[in-house]
N, C-alpha and C positions, 0 to 999 in steps of 0.2 A: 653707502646707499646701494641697497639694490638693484640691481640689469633692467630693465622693463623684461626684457624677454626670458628673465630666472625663471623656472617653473614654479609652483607652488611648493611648499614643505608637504609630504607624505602626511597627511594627519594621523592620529592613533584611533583606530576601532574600537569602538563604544559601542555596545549591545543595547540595541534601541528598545528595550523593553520596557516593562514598568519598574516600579523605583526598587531600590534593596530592599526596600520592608515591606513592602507592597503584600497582600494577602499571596497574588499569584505566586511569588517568590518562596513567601513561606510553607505555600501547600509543595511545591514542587522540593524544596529542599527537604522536609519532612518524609514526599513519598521514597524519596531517593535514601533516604536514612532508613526507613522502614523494611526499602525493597534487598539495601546490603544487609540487614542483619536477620533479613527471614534466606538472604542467600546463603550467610555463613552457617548459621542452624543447618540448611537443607543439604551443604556440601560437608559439614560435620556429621549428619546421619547418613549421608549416604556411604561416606568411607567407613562404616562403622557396620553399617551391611552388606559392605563390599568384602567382610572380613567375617560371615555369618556360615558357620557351619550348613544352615539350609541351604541346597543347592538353587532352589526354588525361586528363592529370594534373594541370591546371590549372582542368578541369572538376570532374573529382572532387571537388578539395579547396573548391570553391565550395558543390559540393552538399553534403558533406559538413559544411561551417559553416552551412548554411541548417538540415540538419537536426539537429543539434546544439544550435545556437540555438532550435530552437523548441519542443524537446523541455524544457530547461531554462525558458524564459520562461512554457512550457504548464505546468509541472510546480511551479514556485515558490507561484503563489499559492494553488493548492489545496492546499500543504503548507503553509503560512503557517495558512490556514484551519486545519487539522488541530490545528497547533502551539497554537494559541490556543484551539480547544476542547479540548485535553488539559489546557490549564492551568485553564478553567475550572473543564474536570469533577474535575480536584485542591483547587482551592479551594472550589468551590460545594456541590458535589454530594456529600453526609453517607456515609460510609463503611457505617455502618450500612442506608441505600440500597440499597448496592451489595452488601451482603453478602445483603439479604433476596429479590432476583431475581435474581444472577448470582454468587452466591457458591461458595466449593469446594467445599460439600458437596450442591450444586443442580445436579443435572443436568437437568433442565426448563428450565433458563439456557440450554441450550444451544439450544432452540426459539425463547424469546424472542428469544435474541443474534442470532437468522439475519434477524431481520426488524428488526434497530434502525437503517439504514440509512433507514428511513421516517423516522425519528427527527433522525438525522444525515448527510443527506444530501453524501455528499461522495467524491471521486472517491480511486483507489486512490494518486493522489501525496500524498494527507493522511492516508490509516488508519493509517499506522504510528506515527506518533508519537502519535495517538488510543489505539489498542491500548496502547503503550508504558504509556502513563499512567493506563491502564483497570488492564493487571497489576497497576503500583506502587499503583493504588487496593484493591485485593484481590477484582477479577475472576479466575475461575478460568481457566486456560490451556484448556482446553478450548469456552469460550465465547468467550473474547477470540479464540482464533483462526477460531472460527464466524466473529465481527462482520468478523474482518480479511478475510476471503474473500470473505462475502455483501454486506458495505458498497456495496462499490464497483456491484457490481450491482442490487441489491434499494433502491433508492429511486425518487425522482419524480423527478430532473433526468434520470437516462437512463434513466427508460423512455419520459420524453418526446422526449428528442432520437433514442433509436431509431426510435420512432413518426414522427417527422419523417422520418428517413432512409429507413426504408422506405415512405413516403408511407399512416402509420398500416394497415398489416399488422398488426392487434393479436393473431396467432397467434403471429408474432415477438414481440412486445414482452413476451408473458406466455412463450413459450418459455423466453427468456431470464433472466426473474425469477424463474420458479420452477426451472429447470435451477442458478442460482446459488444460488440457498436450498437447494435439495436436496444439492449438490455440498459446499456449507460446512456445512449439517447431520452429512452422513454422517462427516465427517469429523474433525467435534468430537465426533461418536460415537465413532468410534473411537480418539481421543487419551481418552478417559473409561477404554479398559481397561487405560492406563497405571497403574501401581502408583502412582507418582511424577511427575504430567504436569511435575512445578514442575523438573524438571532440564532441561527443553527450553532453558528462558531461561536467558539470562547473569547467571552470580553478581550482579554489581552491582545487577541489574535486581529479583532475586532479595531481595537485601538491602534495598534502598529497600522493594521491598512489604511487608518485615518492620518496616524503622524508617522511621516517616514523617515528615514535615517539621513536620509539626505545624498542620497546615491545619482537620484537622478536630477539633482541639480545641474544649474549653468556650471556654477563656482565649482562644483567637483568632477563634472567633466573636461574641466580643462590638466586637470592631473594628469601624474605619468601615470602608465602603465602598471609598474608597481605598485603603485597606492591600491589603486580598483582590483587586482589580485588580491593585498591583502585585506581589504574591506570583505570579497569576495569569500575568501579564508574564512575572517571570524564571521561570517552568516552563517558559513557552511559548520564550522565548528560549535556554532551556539544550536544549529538543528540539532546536530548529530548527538548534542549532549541531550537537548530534552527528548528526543524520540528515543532514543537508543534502551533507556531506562524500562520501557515499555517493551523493546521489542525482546529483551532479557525473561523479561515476567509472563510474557505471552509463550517465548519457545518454550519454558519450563514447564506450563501448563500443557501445553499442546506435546513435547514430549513424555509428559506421562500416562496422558489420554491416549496416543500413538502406543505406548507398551503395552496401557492395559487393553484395549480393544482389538480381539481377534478379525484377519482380515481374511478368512476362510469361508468356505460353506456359501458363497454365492449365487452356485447352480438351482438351489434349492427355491429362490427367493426370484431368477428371471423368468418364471411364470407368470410373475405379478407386475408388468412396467411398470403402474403407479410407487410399487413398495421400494423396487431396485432402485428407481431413478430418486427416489428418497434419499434412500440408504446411503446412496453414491454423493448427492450432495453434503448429506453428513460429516459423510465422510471426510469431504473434501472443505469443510471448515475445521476439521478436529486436525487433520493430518498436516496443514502448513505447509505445504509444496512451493517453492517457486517456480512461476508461472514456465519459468523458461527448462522445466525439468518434469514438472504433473505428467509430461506427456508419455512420458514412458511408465509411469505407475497407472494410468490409464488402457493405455496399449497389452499392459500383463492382462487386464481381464477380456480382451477381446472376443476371445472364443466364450466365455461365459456369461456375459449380460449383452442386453442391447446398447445399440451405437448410443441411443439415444440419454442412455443411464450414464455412458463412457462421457458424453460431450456434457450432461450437466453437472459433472466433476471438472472436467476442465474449462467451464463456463464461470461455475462459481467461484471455485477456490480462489483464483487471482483478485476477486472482486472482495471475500467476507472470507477470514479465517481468523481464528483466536488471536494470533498476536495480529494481523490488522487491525482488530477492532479495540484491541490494546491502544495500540498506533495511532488508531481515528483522536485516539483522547485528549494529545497536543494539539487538535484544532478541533473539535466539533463539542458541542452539548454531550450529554449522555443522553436524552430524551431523540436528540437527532440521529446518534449515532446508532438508537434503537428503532428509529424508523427508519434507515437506509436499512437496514439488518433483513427489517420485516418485507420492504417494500421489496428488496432485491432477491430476497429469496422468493417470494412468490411467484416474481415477473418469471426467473428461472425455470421454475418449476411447472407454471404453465406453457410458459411457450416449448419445453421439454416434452409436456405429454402431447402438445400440438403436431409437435416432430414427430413422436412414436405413434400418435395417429395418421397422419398423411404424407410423412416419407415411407417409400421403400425401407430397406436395410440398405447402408451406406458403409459398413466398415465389416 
């Protein structure tokens, strides 16, 4: 017979999703089938015009694998990161927690949520699966997508490395902090006069934040240590499998867009604030920067556009780039993740041309 005071048996981790045949399972096992065999095709032609007499095209496809490669190498461990404090904050962090500051019926969540990037410092290739995990904890859509926007800008690793890059311009550095708190605020405002914000996310995503795995029970809080680590593990390891798939098919995208689009001829174009600070947001959805690195691809056009065009690049980009909105697709609608697109870029781009109307020059 048993101690009274034996601890429980370590249970085995069961991925609390929906069932093996489930539609969700078969679309996700299908993309995933799709996405390796349109990669094997695209890395069989590209060795094959790696080996092309055109220099032209020979060139390309070099630049093109450098930026590909780095986008992906740049982009794995802060999503690794992510993965692993999602599983945390599922196992660790008391549901009741979560419901007493950022809960559905707490719209003041959504103030706090702009600023928990202080908290969780971490770059926009890890908020997703952060987020994900935040919903399925029973964060309210409205805040979780504040944290997914402002994350990435409102902490200490890039305001320090903006600081760096602009050789501490701290007009910049707070620019930018509070232009992303304010952009991700207004915006969780506005997901709040949804009747129904919980239809943005996908069904499944949906379901899990109704049944939970069972993390934050009595019965499994009383486990060792180990157990809730390796619970923690396969949360973090079932993210990282579904987002990852996405973030592959986005850098591919966004590195060939990055090859083919010239980044010259600037001067030409800062006559025009409205066109630059365009241009510059474009930019900075095609180019896939991590937040905690744009700042020095910013910084190079200094002398050639306004501050104002330089900050709605590093406003945007952490918030809406190709492979994010890849990303968005393990938890949001398509129709949602088409209105964050729209809503966000516009908030951007006006309170940008607001800037280049009523500030000074600031960099």
């Amino acid at each position: 017979m048993a101690k009274k005071d034996t601890p429980p048996p370590i249970p085995i981790y069961q991925k609390p999703g929906a069932e093996p045949d489930s539609d969700v399972d078969v679309f996700s096992s299908s993309l995933g089938s799709t996405v390796g065999v349109f990669f094997l095709v695209a890395a069989f032609l590209l060795f094959l015009s790696a080996h092309s007499e055109n220099q032209n095209f020979a060139s390309f496809t070099g630049l093109f694998s450098i930026n590909f490669t780095s986008i992906v190498l740049e982009a794995i461990p802060f999503m690794l990161i992510g993965t692993l404090v999602g599983g945390v904050i599922e196992v660790f962090v008391p549901t009741p927690l979560i419901d007493r500051f950022l809960g559905k019926d707490r719209k003041s969540g959504i103030f706090l949520a702009g600023g928990l990037g202080l908290l969780f410092p971490t770059c926009e290739c890890a908020i997703v699966p952060i987020v994900r995990r935040l919903i399925i904890k029973g964060v309210s859509i409205p805040s979780a997508v504040c944290f997914m926007l402002s994350g990435p800008i409102v902490n200490a690793i890039v305001a320090w490395s903006t600081a760096i890059a602009y050789t501490y311009n701290w007009k910049m550095v707070l620019l930018r902090i509070s232009c992303g708190y304010g952009v991700a605020v207004i915006i969780g405002l506005v997901l709040t006069r949804f009747s129904n914000p919980e239809k943005l996310v996908l069904e499944n995503v949906a379901e899990l934040s109704l049944r939970q795995c069972g993390c934050s029970n009595e019965e499994f809080q009383k486990n060792q240590l180990l157990s809730k680590l390796l619970h923690a593990i396969g949360h973090a390891r079932d993210d990282f499998l579904d987002v990852g798939k996405y973030l592959v098919l986005g850098a591919f995208t966004a590195a060939f867009i990055r090859t083919a689009t010239p980044v010259a001829n600037f001067e030409a174009l800062s006559a025009s604030p409205w066109l630059i600070i365009l241009v510059m947001m474009v930019m900075a959805v095609v180019m896939n920067l991590c937040s905690e690195a744009d700042a020095f691809i910013a910084a190079s056009f200094r002398w050639l556009i306004p501050g104002s065009a330089q900050l709605g690049f590093l406003v945007l980009g952490p918030m809406l780039d190709l492979k994010l909105m890849l990303m968005y697709l393990t938890v949001f609608r398509k129709r949602a993740i088409l209105l964050f697109s729209v809503v966000t870029f516009g908030t951007v781009y006006a309170l940008m041309l607001i800037i280049e109307l009523l500030l000074p020059p600031f960099v």
